[in-house]
N, C-alpha and C positions, 0 to 999 in steps of 0.2 A: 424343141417343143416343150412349155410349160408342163410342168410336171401334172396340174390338174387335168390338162389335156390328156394325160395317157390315158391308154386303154387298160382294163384291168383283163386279164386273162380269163380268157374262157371260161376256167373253170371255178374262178371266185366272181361271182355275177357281184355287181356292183351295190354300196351300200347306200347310194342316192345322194353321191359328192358331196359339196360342201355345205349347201344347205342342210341336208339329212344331219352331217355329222354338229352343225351349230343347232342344229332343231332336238338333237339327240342331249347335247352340253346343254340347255335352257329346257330339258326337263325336269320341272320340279320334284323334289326327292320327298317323299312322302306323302305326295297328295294323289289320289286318284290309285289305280290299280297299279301293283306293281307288275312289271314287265317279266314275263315267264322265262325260268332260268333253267337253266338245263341243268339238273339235278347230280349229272355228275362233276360240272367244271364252274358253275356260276357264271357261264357267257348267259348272253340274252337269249332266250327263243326262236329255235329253228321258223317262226312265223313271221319274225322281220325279214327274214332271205335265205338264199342258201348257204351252206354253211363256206365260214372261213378258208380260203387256199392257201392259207398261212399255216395251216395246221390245227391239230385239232383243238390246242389251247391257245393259240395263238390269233390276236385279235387286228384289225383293220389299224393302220394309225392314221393319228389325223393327218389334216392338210397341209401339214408345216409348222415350224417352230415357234412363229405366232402366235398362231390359233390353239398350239398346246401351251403358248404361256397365260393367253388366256381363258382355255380352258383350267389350267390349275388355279387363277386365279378368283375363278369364280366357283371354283369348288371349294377353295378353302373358304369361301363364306357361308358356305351350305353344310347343314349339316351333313355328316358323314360324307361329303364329297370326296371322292377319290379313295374311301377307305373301307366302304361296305364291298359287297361281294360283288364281283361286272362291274367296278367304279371305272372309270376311267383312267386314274392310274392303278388300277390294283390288278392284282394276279392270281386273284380269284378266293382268295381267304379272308381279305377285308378283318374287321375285328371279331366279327364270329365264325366265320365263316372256316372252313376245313384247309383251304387252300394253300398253299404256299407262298411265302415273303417274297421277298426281293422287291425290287422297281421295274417299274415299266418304262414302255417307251414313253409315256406321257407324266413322268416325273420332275416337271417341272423343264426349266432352260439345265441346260449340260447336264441332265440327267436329274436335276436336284426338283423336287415336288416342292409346293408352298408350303414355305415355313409357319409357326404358332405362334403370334405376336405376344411377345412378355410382358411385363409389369415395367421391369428397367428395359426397352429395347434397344440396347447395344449389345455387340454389333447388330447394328438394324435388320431384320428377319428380311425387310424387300428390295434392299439394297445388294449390288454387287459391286467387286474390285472397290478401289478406294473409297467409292461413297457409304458402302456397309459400315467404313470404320471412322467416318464424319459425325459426329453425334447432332442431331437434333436443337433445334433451339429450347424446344421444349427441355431435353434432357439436359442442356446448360443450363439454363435458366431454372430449373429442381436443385440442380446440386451444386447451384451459388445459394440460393435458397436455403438449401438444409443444412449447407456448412454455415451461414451466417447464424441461420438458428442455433445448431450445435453448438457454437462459437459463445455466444450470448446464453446458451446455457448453462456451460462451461466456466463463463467468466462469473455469472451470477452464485452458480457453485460455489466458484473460489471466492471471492469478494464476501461470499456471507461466512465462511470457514474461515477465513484468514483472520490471525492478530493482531493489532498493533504490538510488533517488541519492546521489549525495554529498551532503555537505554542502554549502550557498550559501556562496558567498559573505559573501555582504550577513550569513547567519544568523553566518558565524566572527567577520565585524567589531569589533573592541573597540577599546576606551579604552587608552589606558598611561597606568598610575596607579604615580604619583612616590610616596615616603615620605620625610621627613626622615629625619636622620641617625640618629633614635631606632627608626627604624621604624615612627613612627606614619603616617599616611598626609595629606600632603599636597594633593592636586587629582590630580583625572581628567581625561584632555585628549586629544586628537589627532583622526586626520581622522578613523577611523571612528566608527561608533554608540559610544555613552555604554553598553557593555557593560563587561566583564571577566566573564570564564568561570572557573568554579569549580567543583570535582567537588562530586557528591554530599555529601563526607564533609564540604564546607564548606558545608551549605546546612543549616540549621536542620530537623530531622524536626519541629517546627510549623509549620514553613513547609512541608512535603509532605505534611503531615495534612490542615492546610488546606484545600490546594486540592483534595486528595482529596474531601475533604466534602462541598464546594461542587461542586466539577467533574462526579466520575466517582467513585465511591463502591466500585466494582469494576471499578479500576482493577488493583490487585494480580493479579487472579483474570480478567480478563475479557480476548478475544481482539484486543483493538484494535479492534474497528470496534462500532456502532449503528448496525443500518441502518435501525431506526426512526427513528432523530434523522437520516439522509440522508434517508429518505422525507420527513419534516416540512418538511426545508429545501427540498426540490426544490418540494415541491407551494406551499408558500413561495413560491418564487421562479415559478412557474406561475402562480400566482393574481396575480403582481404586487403581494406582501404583504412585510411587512417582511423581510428574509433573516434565514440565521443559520448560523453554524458549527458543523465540527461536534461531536459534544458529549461527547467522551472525549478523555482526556490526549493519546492514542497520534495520534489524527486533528490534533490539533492542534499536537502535536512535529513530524508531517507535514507540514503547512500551513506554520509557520514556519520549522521547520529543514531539510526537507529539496526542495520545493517551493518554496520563495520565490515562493509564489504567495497574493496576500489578496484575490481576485478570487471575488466570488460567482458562479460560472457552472456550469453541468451539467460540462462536459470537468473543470473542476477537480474538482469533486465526485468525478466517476468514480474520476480519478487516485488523488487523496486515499485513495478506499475500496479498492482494491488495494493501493496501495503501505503502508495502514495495517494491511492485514489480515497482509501479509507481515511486517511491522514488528513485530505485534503477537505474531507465530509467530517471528519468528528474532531479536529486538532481547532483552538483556536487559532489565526492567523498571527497573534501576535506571540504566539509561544511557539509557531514553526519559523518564524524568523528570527527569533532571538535565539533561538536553537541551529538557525543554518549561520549567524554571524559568529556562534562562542563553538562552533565544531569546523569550520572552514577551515583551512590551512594558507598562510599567508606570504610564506617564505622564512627564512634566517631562523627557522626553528620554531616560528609562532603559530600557534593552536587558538583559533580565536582572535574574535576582534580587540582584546582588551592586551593581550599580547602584543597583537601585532601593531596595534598605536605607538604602545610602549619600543618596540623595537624598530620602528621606522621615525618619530615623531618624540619619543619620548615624554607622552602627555598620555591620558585617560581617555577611554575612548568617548566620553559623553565631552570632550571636547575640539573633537573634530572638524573642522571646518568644509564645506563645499569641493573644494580644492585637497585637500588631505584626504576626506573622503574618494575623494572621484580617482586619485593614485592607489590607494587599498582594493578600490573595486575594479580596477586594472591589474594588480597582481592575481587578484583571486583565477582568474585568465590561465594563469602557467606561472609562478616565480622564477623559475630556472629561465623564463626568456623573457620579463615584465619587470624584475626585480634592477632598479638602477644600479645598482653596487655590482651585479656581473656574477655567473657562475661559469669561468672559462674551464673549471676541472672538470665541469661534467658534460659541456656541449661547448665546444672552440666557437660555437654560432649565437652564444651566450655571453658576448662580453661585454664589458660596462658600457660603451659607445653604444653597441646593436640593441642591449636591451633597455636603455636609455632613449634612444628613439622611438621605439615601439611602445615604451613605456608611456613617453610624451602624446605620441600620436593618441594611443587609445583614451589618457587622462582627456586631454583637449576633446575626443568624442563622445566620450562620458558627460564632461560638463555639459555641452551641446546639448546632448538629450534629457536631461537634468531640466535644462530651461524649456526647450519644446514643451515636456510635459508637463512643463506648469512646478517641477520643484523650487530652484530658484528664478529671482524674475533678471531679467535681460540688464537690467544693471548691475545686479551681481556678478552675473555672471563675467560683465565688464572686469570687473575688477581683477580676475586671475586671469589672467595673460602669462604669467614666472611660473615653472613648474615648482614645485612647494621643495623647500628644503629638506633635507630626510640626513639624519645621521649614518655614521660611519655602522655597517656590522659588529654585533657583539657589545657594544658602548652598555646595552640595555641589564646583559644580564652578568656582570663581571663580578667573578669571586675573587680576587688578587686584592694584594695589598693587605690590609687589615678587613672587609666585608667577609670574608674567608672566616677568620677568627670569630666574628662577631656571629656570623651565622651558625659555629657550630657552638659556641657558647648560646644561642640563644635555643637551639636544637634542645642540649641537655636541659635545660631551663623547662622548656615545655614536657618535656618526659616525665620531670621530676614533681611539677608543680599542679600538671590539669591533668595528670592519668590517660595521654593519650600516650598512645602505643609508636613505638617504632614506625611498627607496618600501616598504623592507620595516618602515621605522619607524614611517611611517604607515599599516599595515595594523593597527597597534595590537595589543593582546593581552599588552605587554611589561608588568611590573613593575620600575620604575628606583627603587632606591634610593641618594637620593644623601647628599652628603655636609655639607649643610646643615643646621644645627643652628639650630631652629626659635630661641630665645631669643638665639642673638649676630646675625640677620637682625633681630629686631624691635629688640633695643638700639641699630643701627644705623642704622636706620630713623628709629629714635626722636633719635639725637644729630644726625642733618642736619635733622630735622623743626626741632628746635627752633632750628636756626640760620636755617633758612628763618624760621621765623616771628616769631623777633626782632631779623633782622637786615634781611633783606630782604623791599622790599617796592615792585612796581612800580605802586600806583597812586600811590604817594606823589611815587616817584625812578623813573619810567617810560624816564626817559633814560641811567639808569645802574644800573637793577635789572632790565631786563627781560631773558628770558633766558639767566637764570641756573643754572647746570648743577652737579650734585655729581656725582660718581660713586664709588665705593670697594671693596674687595676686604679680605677676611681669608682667611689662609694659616698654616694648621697647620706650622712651623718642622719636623718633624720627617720628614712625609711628604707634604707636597704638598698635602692634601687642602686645600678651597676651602670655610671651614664661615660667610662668609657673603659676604654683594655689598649694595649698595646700586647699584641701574639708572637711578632717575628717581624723579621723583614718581610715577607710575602706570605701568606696563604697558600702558593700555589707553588711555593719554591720550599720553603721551612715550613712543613708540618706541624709540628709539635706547638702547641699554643702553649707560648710561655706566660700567659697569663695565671693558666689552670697549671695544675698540678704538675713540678718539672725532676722534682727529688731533692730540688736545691735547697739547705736547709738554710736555716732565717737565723743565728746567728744569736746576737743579743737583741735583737728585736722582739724576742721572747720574753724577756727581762719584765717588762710590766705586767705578764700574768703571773708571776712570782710576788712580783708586791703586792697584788690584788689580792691573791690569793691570804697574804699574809694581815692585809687587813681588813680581810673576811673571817678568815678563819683563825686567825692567831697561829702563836709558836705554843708546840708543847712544851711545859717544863720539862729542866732536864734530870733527871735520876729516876723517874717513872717509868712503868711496866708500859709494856702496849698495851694493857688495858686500864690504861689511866681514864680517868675522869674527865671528857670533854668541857668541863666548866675549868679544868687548870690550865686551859688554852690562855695565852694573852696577846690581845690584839697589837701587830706593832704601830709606830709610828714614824712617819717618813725621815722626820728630824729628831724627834727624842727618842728611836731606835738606835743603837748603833752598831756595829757589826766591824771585826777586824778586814783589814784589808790589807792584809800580811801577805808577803809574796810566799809563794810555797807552803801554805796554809794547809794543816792538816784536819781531813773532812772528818767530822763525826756524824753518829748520829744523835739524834734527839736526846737521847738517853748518855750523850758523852760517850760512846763508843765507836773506836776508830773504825771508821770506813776502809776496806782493803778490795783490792780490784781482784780481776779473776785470776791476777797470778799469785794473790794474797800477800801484795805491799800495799803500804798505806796511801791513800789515795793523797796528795798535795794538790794542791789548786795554785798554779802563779797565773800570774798579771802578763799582758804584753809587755813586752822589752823590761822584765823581771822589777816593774816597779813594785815596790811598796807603799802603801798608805797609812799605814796603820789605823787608828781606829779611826772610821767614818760613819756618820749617817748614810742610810738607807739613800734620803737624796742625792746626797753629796756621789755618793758609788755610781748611780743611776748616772749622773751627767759624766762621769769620768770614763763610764762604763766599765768599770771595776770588775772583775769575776767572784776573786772567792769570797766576799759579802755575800753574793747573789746565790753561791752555789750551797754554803751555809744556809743561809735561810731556807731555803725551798726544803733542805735536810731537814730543817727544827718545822718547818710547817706539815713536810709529807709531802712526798712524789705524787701521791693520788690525789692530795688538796692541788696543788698546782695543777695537775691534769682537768681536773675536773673543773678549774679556774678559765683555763685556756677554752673548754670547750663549752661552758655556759657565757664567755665570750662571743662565740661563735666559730673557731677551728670544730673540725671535724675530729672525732677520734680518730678515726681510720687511719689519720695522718699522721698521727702523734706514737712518736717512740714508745714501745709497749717493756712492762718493765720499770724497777728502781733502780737510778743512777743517779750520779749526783749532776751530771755532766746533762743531765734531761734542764736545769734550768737554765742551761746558756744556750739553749736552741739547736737540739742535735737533732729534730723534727724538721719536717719539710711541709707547710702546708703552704697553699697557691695564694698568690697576691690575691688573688681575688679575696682570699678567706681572710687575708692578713688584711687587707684595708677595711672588710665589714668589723671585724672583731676590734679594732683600734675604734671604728665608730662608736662599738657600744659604750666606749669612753668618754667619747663627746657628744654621745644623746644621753648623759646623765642615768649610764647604764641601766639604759631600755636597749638590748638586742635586738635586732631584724637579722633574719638570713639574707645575702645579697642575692638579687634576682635579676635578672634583664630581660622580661615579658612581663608586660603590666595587661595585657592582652589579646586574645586566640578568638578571633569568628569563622564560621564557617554553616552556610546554609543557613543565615539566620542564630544558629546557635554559639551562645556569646563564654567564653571560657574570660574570667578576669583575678587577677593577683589578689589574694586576702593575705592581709597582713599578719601576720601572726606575732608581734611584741612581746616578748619574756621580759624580765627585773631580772636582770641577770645579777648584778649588784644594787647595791645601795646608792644612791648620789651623793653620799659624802667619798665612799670610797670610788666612783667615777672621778670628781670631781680633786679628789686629791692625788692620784694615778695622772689625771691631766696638767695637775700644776706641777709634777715633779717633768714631765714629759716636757712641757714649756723650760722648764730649766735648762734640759738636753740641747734646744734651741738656741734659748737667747743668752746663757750664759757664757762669756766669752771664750770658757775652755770646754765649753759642751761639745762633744763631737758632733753633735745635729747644726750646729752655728750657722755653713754654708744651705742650712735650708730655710732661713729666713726669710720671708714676706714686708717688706716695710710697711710699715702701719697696722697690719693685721697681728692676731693672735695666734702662734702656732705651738704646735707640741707635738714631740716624734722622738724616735727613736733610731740609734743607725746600730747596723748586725753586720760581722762578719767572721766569715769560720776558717776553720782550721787549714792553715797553709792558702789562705786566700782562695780558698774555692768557689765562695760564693763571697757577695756582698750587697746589705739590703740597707734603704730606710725607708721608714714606714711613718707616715705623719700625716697632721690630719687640721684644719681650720673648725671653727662650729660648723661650719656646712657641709663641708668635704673632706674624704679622707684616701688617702691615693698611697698605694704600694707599689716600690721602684726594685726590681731585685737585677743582678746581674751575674753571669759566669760563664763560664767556658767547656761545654760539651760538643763532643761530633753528633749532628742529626743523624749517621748513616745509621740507623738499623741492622742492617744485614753485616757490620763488625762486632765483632766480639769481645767481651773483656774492658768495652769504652767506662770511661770513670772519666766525673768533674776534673778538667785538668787545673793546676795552680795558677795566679793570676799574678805570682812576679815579674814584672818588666811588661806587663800588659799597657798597651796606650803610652807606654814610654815613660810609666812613672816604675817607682820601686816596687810598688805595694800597694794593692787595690782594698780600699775599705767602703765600708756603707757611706764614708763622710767623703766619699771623692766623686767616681762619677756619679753612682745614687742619685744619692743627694743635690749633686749639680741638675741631672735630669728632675727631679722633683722639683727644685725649686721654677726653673723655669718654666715648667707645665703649670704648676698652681700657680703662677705670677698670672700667665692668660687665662685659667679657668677661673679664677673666683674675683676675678677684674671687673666685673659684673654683678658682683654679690655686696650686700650690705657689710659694714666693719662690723663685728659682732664681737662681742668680748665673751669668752671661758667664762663659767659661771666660778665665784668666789669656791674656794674647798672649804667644805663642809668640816665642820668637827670628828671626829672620832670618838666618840662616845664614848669606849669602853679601852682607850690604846694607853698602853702605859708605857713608861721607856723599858726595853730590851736590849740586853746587851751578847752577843751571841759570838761568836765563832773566834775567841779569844778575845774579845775587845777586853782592852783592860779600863775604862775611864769607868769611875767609881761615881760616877750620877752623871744622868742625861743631858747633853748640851744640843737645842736645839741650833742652833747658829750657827750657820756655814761659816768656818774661817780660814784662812790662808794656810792655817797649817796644813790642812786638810787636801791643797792641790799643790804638794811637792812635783810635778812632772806632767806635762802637757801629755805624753805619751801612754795613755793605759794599756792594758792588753786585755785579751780575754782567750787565754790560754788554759788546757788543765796537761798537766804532766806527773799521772801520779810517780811517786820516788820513792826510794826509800829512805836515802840520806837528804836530811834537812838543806836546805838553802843557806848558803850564806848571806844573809840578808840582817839587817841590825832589827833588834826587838820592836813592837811596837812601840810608838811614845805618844803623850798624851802633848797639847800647848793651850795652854790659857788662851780664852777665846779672845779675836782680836775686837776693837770698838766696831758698834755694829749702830744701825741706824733705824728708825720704825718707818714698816711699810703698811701698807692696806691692812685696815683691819682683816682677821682672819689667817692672814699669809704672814712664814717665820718672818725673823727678821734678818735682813741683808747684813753680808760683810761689806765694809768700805770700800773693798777690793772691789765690786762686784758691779760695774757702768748699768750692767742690763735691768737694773731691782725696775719692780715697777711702777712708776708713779700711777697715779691719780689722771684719768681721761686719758690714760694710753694705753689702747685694746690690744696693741702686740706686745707688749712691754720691753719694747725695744724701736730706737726712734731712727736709725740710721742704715745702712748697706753693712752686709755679714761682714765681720771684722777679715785682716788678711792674718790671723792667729796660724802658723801652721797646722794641718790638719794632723790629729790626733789618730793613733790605729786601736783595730780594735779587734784582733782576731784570737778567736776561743780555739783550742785544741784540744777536741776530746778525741782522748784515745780507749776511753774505755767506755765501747759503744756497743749498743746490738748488733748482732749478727747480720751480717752483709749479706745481702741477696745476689752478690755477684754483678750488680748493676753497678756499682758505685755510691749508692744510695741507703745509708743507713735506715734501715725501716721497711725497706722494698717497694717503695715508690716510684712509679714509673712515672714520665712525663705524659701527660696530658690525658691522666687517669680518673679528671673529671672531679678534684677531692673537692671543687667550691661547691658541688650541686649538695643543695639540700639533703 
């Protein structure tokens, strides 16, 4: 039986079923009378019926669990439905009421009364089991809403706070790239990236079509960012999937240039998409492209497009082609698997075959889209069908050989000349052009090479060939400029650039700032205090000077007091192979290369006159033996061919001094650093110009020791140097145009031995005995044959008078009046020497003797006059004064031996000169 069917017991009379109790639910709460409450429990009035059989608080329930859902239902739309006092769910205390809590039977389904609908309703108040925890469309559809707002406030936030950064660092980093003297470009070098930055207007428009194509297609047109391709990478890197960048020009001029950040991570991301979007609103377009070509990375070490031309192409990148382009903006891709050349050490899936295909494929779809969009047109495109040739790795940036040399000679040059720093030189960026003229470096190269290779050789003569050192210098006679060097066999193998500073002393190639000196400054008379009278100076004279040249000649001074070394014996001066001369002219010594004339003189003029000769020349003091010896004027100094062939110049620019330099040149951002010449009068032009005509003699005179460096047809003038026990051996000579220093000898490069010293050069190359007048000289002559092959015949200007020279007779000469006239007497022996052995016991050697001059002949006005003896005199329209190939005279030696020297640094190197100590720099 239906439950409403039942009977309700006798003694609870019925409350008028189901109607009553829906008639009782739909009475309205607060209108009309309220229904009488029983004052102690808040049921309804004993006048609706009798009372409850449930007890005395205890009330009727309704009709079933429907009718009490929806009676809660519709009390909770009522006010105080179910909560005042007799409510239907209540239990009699309602909210004012006295009664006590709890729930009723009519508390809703499973006991729970109608919930209070929220603001956010989740979990939904009228829901149960799973649909309570289904949220609403309503509720989706708010809080897609208010995140998209939040979002968009968020980003507007950030976007007005965010910066544009600077530039990095690391992204401004470049290269300084050298040019020879042509302006072609030489090598890229220094500590930064293998960059060089280049505007727009140097960057090929198929090289930014390119990468247009491939990249960002709407790039021109488009705001900077893709947040589709941010979305792809995020979720990318979410899934733990391959990453990737992001995928416009604008994000990734970000990434490299202004971020220096290449970190796959969400914060970069972020950054990235902000600082692109502002970038991409406030940058102009053609300064974020030029900025993502010169900050890209290309492979083989290149930073930039101007690199990377360079190191794939070997050309500039404003001249790039469709096809060259379209392989560059295929590497930009990956180089480790793009690049044709092959990275198999860092991915075996990298090798030149795989990435050479890959390569091809993507070139060949590059161009494609190139012509689609309208870059090139469909004939062009015709025409590259061949993938473009591309050079070997490394070709680009090669310091070996002599570039090595020439680069850090041009290093110091910049240091010394535009006030730029070390550190700001190695922040790179600079363009140095210098003053090296790519064809007289390699002729040079090429003229030691071959003596290397047919002269010596130490597997054979390990005892007397091993090494063996060249070094050399050429210097433009007119201004200084340094247009080439010879440093070593390699750069990158022999350190020490033997051009610059090596310890090696120069010998008698010193010799003509002793005569300069003398006819600048004169000789003191002799019997005078040191504080004589500088007006009793007398100037000498190259031929009406004459000076003994007595073997074991005892050295005075000025004042006719003997010179005693520091064991306090008298200092004697001999000759190689103990010739004697006896009385000679100054020239006449000069071509023989005589000593104790040389070493006398420099006494009667002053150590400090000669010093100060040398170095308004242009030697460097630094370099120059410090101290009075007498032994200082046969070259016990060491200063660098470099210095030795500017200072010979000032000879033949009618002594006007230049410093040699090699940077004519420095730009950087616009700002232009350039070479000022700075010219001194070091001397006079008569006394140039007669230092040059004795110098010619050394040359073309058939017992000159310079002979084998004769020029057929031109004019030369030089001098050969060699020292003590064959240590070293130089010549130094020079044309009007050019002036070039050959030195040679024998040191170990190792550094890390100890105790290393110049070793001697007997049996070196398979001869007896190494002078300036052997290989030198042979190296010299054939380098100046190819450098100045090219140059106009230019003749030595006439020598000038002496104005104030009167005949001198010094260091025992005994001839009782000046003969200027070379004659026969005067070259008893082809063999000079240039030894000093101070002694104490005289020499057996026969006195001086004087001979009746032999018939002598007229030459040029101006110039002595010739012995008969003498083929080389020089006529009239012949600028070398010499018509034929260097005679085969045996070659002459010429080695000085000082022994009483300054104090040795323990190097070997009298004076404490170390190799490549930089002594040419200004």
């Amino acid at each position: 039986m239906s439950e409403h069917r039942r009977k309700a017991p006798q003694q609870q009379p019925p409350t008028g079923g189901r109607a009553a109790v829906r008639r009782a639910a739909q009475q309205p709460v607060g209108r009309g009378p309220a229904p009488v409450q029983d004052a102690g429990t808040g049921a309804p009035s004993a006048s609706y019926g009798p009372p409850s059989s449930y007890g005395g608080d205890e009330q009727r329930p309704y009709g079933g669990r429907a009718e009490a859902r929806r009676a809660a239902q519709r009390g909770s739309r009522r006010k105080g439905a179910g909560t005042g006092p007799g409510g239907p769910g209540g239990s009699g205390g309602g909210r004012r009421g006295g009664g006590g809590g709890g729930r009723g039977p009519g508390d809703g389904p499973e006991g729970r009364g109608p919930g209070k609908k929220r603001f956010i309703d989740y979990p939904r108040h009228d829901k149960d089991g799973w649909r309570r925890w289904l949220p609403s469309w309503r509720l989706v559809a708010g809080t897609f809403l208010f995140f998209v707002a939040s979002l968009m406030g968020v980003s507007a936030f950030a976007y007005s706070t965010v910066d544009i950064p600077k530039e990095a660092d690391t992204a401004k980093s470049q290269n300084n790239i050298y040019y020879w003297a042509d302006g072609s470009r030489m090598v890229a070098t220094g500590g930064g990236a293998n960059r060089q930055i280049v505007p727009l207007s140097g960057i090929s428009t198929h090289m930014q079509n390119a990468v247009i194509a491939a990249e960002n297609k709407t790039f021109w047109d488009d705001s900077g960012i893709d947040p589709m391709g941010i979305g792809r990478a995020v979720w990318n890197m979410a899934k733990g999937g391959q990453t990737q960048g992001g995928s416009t020009i604008t994000q990734q001029y970000v990434k490299n240039n202004l971020l220096d950040d290449q970190s796959q991570t969400v914060t970069r991301k972020v950054k990235e998409f902000f600082i692109a979007m502002k970038v991409g609103n406030e940058v102009d377009k053609d300064d974020v492209m030029a900025g993502y070509l010169n900050t890209a990375y290309y492979g083989r070490g290149a930073y930039g497009i101007q690199a990377a031309s360079r190191a794939y192409f070997n050309k500039d990148a404003d001249e790039l082609d469709p096809s060259q382009a379209a392989l560059l903006a295929s590497v930009l891709k990956g180089a480790t698997y793009y690049d044709p050349a092959g990275y198999p050490e860092i991915d075996p899936n990298a090798t030149a075959e795989k990435n050479t295909a890959r390569a091809q494929k993507r070139w060949n779809w590059i161009l494609d889209e190139m012509r689609n969009d309208g870059h090139i047109s469909a004939e062009e495109r015709a025409k590259y069908t061949t993938f473009p040739k591309i050079q070997k790795p490394g070709q680009s940036a090669n310091l070996g050989g002599q570039i090595g040399y020439l680069v850090r000679t041009a290093k110091a040059n910049i240091k010394s000349q535009f006030d730029i720093s070390e550190p700001e030189l190695e922040r790179g960026g600079y363009e140095i052009h210098t003053t090296f003229q790519k064809d007289k470096v390699a002729a040079l190269e090429k003229s030691v090479q071959k003596v290397l290779k047919e002269n010596i050789d130490p597997k054979q003569r390990p005892e007397t060939d091993t090494n063996v050192q060249f070094g050399g210098a050429s210097v433009d006679t007119d201004t200084g400029a340094i247009v080439a060097l010879y440093g070593g066999v390699d750069a990158t193998k022999h350190f020490t650039n033997n051009a610059d500073a090596t310890g090696a002393m120069v010998g008698s190639t010193f010799k003509p700032f002793v005569l300069a000196a003398a006819m600048k400054d004169g000789v003191r008379d002799k019997g005078l205090g040191e504080d004589q009278d500088e007006s009793t100076r007398t100037i000498v004279d190259p031929d009406k000077s004459r000076y003994s040249g007595k073997n074991g000649l005892t050295i005075r001074r000025y004042n006719g007091e003997i010179w005693h070394n520091e064991e306090g014996k008298e200092w004697r001066q001999t000759n190689d192979g103990q010739e004697d001369y006896g009385s000679i002219s100054l020239r006449r010594a000069m071509i023989k290369s005589a000593n104790s004339p040389y070493v006398q003189l420099g006494m009667d003029v002053g150590i400090d006159r000669v010093r100060n000769a040398a170095v308004k020349a242009g030697l460097l003091d630094s370099s120059l033996v410090k101290g009075e010896v007498p032994s200082f004027s046969l070259g016990i100094s060491s200063p660098s061919a470099i210095r030795m062939a500017g200072a010979y110049s000032t000879f033949a620019n009618q002594g006007e001094q230049n410093d040699p330099y090699s940077v004519k040149k420095v730009t950087k951002n616009g700002t232009v650093y350039e070479h000022k010449a700075k010219p001194a009068q070091a001397f006079s032009a008569a006394i140039a110009s007669n230092v040059t005509d004795v110098l010619r003699d050394v040359v073309d005179d058939p017992e000159g020791t310079g002979k084998k460096a004769r020029l057929p047809g031109r004019a030369v003038a030089g001098k050969t140097g060699t020292t003590d026990e064959n240590r070293s051996a130089w010549f130094v000579g020079y044309t009007a145009q050019l002036a070039t220093a050959i030195d040679m000898y024998r040191y170990d490069d190792d550094d890390t031995k100890k105790n290393r010293e110049f070793e001697k050069m007997y049996g070196t190359g398979g001869r007896d005995t190494i002078h300036g007048s052997s290989f030198p000289s042979e190296i010299w002559q054939d380098y100046m044959s190819e450098a100045v092959k090219g140059d106009p015949k230019v003749k030595f200007p006439e020598p000038q008078k002496l104005e104030d020279a009167e005949a001198v007779f010094g260091g025992g000469a005994s001839s009782p009046t000046p003969t200027p006239k070379p004659t026969k007497s005067e070259s008893p022996s082809p063999t000079p020497t240039e030894s000093v052995t101070p002694s104490t016991t005289p020499p057996t050697t026969p006195p001086p003797t004087t001979t009746p001059p032999t018939p002598t002949r007229t030459t040029k006005p101006g110039r002595p006059t010739c012995s008969i003896w003498d083929p080389g005199c020089y006529e009239p329209g012949d600028p070398g004064g010499n018509t034929g190939e260097p005679t085969t005279t045996p070659p002459t030696s010429e080695s000085p031996e000082p022994t009483d020297t300054p104090t040795d640094d323990g190097s070997g190197r009298p004076g404490g000169n170390k190799p490549g100590d930089g002594s040419w720099v200004p």
